[in-house]
C-alpha positions as a Python dict, from the first residue, in 0.01 Angstrom:
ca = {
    (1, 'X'): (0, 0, 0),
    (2, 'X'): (-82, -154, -319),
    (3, 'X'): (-127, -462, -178),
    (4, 'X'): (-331, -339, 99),
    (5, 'X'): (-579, -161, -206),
    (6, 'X'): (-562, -543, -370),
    (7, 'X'): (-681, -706, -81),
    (8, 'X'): (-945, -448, 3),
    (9, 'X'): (-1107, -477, -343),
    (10, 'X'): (-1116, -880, -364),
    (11, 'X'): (-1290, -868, -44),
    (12, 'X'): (-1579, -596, -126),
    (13, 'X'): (-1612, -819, -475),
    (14, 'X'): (-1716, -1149, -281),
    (15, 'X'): (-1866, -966, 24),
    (16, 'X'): (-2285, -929, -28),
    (17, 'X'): (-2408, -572, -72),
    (18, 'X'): (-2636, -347, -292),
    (19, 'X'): (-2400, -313, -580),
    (20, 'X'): (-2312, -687, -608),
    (21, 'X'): (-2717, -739, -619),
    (22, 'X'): (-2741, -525, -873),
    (23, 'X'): (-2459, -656, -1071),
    (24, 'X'): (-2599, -982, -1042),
    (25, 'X'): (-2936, -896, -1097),
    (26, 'X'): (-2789, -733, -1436),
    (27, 'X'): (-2594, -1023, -1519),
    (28, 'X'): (-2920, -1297, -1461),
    (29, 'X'): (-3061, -1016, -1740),
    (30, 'X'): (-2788, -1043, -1972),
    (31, 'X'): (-2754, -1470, -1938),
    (32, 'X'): (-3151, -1493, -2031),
    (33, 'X'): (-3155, -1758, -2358),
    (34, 'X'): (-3420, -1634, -2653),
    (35, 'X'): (-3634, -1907, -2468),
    (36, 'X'): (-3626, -1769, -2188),
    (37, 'X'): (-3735, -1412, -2293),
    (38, 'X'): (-3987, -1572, -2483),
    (39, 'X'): (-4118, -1745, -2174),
    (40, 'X'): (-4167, -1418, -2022),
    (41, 'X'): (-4260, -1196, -2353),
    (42, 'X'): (-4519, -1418, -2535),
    (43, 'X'): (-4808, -1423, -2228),
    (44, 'X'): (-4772, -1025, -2139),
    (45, 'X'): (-4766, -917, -2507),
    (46, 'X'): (-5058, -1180, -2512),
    (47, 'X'): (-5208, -995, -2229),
    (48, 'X'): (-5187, -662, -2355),
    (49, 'X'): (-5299, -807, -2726),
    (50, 'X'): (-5639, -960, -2548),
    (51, 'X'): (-5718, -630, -2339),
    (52, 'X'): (-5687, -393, -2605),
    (53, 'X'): (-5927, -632, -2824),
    (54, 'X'): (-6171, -635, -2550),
    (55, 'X'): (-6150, -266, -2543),
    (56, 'X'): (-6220, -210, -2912),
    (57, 'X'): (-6474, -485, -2952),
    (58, 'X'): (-6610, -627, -2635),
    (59, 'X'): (-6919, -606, -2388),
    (60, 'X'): (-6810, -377, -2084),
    (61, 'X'): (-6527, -186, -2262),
    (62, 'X'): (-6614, 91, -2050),
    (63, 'X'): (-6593, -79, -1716),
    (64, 'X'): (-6251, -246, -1807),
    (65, 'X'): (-6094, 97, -1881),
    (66, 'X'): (-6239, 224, -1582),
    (67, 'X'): (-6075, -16, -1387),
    (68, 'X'): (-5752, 44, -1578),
    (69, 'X'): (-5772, 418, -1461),
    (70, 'X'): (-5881, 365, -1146),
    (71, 'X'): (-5727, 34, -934),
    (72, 'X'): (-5363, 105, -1040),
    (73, 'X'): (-5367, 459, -942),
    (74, 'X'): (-5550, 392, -608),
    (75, 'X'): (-5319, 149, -515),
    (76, 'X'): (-5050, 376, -567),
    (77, 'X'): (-5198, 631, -436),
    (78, 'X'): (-5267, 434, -76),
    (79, 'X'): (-4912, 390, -102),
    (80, 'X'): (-4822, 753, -104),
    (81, 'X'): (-5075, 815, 154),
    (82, 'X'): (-4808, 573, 391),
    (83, 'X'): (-4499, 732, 276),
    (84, 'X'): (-4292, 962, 353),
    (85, 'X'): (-4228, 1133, 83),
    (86, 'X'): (-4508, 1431, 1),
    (87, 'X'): (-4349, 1420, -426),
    (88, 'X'): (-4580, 1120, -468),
    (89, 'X'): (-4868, 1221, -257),
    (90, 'X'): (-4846, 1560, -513),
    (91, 'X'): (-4807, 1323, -816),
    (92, 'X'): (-5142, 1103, -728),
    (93, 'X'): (-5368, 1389, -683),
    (94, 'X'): (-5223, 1534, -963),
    (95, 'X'): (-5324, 1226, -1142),
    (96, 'X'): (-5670, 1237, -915),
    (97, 'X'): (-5769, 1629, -1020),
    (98, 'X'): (-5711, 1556, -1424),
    (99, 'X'): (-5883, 1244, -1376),
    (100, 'X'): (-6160, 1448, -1232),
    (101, 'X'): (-6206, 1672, -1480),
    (102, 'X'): (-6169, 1445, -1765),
    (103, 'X'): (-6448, 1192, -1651),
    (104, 'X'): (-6701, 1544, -1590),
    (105, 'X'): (-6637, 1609, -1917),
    (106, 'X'): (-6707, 1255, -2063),
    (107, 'X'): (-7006, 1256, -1836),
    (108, 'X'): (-7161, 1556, -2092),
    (109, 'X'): (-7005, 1391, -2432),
    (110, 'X'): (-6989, 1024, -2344),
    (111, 'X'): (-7326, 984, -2531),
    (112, 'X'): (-7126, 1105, -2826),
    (113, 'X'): (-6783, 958, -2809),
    (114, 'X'): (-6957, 614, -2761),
    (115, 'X'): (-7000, 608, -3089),
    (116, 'X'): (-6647, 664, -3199),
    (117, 'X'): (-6439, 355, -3252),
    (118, 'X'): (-6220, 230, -3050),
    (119, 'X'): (-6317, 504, -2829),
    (120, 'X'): (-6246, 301, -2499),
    (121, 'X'): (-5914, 194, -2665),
    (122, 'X'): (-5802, 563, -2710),
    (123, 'X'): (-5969, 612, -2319),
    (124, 'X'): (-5733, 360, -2183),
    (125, 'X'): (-5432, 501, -2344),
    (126, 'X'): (-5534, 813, -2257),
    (127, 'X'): (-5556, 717, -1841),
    (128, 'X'): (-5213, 513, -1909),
    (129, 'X'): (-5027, 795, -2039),
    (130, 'X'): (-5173, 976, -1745),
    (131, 'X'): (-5088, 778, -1449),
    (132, 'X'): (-4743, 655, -1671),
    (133, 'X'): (-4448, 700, -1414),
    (134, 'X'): (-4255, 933, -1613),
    (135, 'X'): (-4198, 1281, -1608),
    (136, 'X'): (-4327, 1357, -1904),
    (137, 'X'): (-4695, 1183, -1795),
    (138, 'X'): (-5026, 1340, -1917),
    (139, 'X'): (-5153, 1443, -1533),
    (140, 'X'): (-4882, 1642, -1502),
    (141, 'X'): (-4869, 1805, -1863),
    (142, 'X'): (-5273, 1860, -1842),
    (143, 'X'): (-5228, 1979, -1506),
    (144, 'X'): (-5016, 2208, -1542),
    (145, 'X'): (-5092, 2383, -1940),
    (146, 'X'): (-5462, 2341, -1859),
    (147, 'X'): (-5618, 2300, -1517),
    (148, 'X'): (-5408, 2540, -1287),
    (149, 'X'): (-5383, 2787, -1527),
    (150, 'X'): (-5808, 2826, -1536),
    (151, 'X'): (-5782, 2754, -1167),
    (152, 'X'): (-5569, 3066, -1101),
    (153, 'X'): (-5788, 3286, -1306),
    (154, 'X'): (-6111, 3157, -1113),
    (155, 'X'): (-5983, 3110, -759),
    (156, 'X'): (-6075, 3403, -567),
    (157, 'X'): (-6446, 3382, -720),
    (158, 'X'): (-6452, 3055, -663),
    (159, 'X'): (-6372, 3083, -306),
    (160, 'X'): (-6577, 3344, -255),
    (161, 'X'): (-6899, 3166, -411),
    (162, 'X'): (-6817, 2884, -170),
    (163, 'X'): (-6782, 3107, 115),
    (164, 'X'): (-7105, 3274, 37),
    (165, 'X'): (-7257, 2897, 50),
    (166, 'X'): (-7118, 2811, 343),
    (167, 'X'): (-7234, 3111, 533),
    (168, 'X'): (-7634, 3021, 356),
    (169, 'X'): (-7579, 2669, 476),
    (170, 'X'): (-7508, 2749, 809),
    (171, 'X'): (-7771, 3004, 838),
    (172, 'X'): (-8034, 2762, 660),
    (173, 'X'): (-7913, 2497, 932),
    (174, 'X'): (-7988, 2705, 1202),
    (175, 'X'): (-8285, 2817, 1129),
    (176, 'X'): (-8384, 2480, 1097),
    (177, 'X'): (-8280, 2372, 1427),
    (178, 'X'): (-8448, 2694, 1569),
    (179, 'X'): (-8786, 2589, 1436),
    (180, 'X'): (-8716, 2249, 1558),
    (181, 'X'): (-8694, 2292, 1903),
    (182, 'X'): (-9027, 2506, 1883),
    (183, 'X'): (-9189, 2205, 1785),
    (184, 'X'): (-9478, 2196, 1562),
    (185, 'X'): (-9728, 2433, 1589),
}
């Protein structure tokens, strides 16, 4: 029998599958020389160094860290759309709402905070920690101690104020289309 256990284990050490990949993914890891970290290291801390200058001091701060908050979430977000899983599609619109509600309210201030320092630079870590994948992330934390607790308090006005529209809009519409087919005149 102990034999048989012997055998068993050599062969699922040499045979290919996920753990093996894994081990030997860990092990490549673990081999790396200091070169080699450096190789990979220097031009992403590089990278990051160069962005976050541009953020404090260069032309078109604001677009960069608009594109920080926006491309990397959208992508992701496209991906959740194609999954299968509905705990990222919550976690992207999640991300989506806070973003929402954070760029309304820079669209009232941002003629203030512009003038802060490295306001962009605090932006952009701001929209990281939000979208970070971690359970900890700001979208979820803002979400959740902020948003849906105003959103519970205001959701049946809300949705009555938008049902009231929708029946003025329709009626408006119709009228319209009555005193269109009348012609003029």
């Amino acid at each position: 029998v102990l034999s048989s256990l012997r055998a068993r284990g050599a062969r699922s050490c040499v045979s290919k599958h996920v753990v093996t990949d894994f081990l030997g993914a860990v092990d490549l890891l673990t081999t790396l020389t200091h070169f080699d970290s450096l190789v990979i290291t220097v031009p992403v801390s590089g990278a990051v160094s160069l962005t976050g200058l541009y953020l404090v001091y260069g032309y078109g701060a604001a677009l960069l860290c608009n594109l920080i908050g926006f491309v990397y979430p959208a992508y992701y977000s496209i991906k959740a759309i194609e999954s299968e899983s509905k705990e990222d599609d919550t976690k992207w619109l999640t991300y989506w709402v806070v973003y929402g509600v954070f760029s309304l309210g820079e669209f009232f201030s941002d003629i203030f905070l512009y003038w802060f320092p490295f306001y962009y630079a605090f932006k952009c870590l701001f929209l990281l920690w939000c979208m970070a994948p971690v359970a900890w992330n700001g979208s979820q934390i803002i979400y959740n101690k902020v948003v849906r607790p105003i959103f519970l308090r205001h959701e049946a006005m809300v949705d009555n104020m938008v049902s009231d529209l929708s029946g003025k809009a329709m009626e408006a519409a119709e009228n319209l289309t009555r005193e269109g087919r009348r012609g003029p005149g």
